[in-house]
C-alpha positions as CSV (number, residue, x, y, z in Angstrom):
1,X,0.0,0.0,0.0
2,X,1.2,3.8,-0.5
3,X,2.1,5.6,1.8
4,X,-1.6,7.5,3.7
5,X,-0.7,11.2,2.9
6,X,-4.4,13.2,4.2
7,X,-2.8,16.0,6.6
8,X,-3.0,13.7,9.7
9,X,0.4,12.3,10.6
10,X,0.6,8.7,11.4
11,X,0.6,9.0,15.7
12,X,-2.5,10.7,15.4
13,X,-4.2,8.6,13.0
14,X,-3.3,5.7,14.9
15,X,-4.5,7.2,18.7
16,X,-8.0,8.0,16.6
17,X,-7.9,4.8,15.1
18,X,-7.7,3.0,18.8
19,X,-10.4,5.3,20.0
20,X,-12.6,4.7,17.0
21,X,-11.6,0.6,17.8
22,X,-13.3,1.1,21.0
23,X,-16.3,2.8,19.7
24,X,-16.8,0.0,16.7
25,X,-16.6,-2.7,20.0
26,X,-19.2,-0.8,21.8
27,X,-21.3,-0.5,19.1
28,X,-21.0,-4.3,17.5
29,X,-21.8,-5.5,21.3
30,X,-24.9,-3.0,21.2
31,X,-25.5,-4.7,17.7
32,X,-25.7,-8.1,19.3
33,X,-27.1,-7.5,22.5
34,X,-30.2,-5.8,20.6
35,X,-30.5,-8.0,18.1
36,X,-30.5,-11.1,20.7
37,X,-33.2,-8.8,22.8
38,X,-35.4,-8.1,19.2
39,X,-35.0,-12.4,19.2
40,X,-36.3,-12.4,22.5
41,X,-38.6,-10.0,23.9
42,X,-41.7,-11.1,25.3
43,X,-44.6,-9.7,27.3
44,X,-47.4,-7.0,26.5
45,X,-45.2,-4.8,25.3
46,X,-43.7,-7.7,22.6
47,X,-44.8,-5.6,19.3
48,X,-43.4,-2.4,20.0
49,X,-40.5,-3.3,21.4
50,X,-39.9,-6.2,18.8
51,X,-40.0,-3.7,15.9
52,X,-38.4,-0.9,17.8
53,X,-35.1,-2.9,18.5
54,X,-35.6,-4.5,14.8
55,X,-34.6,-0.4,13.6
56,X,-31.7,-0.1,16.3
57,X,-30.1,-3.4,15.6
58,X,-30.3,-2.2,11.7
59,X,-29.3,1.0,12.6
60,X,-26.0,-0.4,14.1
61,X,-25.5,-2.7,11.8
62,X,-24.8,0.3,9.1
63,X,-22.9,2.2,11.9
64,X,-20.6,-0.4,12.3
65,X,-19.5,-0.7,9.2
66,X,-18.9,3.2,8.9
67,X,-16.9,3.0,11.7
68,X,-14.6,-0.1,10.7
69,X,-14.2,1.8,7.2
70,X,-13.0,5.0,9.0
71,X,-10.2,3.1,10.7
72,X,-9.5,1.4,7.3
73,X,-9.2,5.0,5.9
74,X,-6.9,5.8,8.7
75,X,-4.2,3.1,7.9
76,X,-5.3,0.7,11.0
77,X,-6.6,-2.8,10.7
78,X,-10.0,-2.6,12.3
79,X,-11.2,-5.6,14.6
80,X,-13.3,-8.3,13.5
81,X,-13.6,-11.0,16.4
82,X,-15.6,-11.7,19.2
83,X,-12.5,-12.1,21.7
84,X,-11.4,-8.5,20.3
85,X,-14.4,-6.7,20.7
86,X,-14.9,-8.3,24.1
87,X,-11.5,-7.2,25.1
88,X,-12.3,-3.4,23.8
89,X,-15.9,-3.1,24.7
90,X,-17.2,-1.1,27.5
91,X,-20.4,-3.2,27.4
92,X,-20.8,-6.0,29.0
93,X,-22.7,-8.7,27.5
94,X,-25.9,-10.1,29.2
95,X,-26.1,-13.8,30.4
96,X,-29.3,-15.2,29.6
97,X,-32.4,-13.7,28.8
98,X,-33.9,-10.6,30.7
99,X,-37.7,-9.4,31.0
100,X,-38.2,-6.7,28.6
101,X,-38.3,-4.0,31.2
102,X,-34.8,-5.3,31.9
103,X,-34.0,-5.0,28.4
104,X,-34.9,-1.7,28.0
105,X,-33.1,-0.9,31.2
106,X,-29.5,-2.5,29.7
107,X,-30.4,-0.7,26.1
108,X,-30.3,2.7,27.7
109,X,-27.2,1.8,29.4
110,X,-25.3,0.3,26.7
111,X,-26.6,3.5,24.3
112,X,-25.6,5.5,27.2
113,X,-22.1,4.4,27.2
114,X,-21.7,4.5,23.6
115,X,-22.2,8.2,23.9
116,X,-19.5,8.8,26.5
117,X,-16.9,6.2,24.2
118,X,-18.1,8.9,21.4
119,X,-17.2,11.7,23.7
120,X,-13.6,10.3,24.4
121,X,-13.2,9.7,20.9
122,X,-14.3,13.5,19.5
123,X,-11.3,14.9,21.4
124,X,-8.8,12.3,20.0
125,X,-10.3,13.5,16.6
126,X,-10.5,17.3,17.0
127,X,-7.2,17.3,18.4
128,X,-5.8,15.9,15.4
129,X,-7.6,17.8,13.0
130,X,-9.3,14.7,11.7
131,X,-12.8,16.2,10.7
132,X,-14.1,13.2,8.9
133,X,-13.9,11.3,12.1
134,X,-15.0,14.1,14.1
135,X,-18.0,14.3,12.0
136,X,-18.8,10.6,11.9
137,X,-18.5,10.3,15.4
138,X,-21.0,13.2,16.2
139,X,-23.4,11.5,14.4
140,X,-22.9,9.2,16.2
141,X,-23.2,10.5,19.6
142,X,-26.3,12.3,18.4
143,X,-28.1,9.0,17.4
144,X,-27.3,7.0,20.9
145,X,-28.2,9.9,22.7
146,X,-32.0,10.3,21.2
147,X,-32.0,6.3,21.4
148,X,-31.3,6.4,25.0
149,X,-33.9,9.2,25.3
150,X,-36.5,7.6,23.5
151,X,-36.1,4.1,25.3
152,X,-36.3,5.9,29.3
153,X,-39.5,7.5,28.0
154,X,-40.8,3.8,27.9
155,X,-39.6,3.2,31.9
156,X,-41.3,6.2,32.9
């Protein structure tokens, strides 16, 4: 490959990269753990719920692979296994299956945390100049945050 010549030098494309490595592990085990949940809800609430998750799980399915292709575009091999993602997540992944007020519960939670990964990761981005990542992962940050918002208006 050429040398990767796009006004960021190679430390900070590789400190984003590892932030936006994170973010792509919190996000794939949000993936899962939503679509497991869409798999698996139950109760009165089974329709809405069922269809709601259905639109996040597809939602992160297209987020991850933004995400992976921005660390591609920064020069970095981006993870790909379940062992690597469990090592970089800050989501833990649920044992079992919960009751769907439970699942609503650990939603908000793991949407929650993406925001604050997407925090950490906007000032490894801004201060490298990098505004492609910067943007991509305040989109971000503004999807999980109306996520999280929308699913604690069901618990109220």
């Amino acid at each position: 490959m050429t040398t990767i010549d796009i006004g960021i030098d190679a430390e900070s494309r590789e400190k984003v990269a590892e932030g936006l490595k994170r973010l792509l592990a919190d996000s794939y085990t949000l993936y899962l753990q939503t679509h497991n949940f869409h798999w698996n809800v139950t109760g009165p609430q089974f329709r809405e719920l069922h269809l709601m998750f259905e639109e996040h799980y597809t939602e992160l399915a297209d987020a991850v692979d933004d995400i992976a292709e921005r660390i591609r575009t920064l020069g970095v091999a981006a993870p790909g296994t379940y062992k690597e993602f469990s090592r970089l997540s800050s989501i833990d992944e649920v044992e079992g299956v919960p009751g769907s007020e439970e699942m609503v519960d650990l939603l908000t939670k793991g949407h929650e945390q993406v925001v604050k990964t997407c925090r950490e990761v906007l000032k490894l981005a801004q201060d490298a100049d990098d505004e492609s990542t910067t943007a991509l992962v305040s989109d971000r940050m503004r999807i999980h945050e109306k996520t999280s918002w929308m699913l604690r208006a069901l618990r109220r």
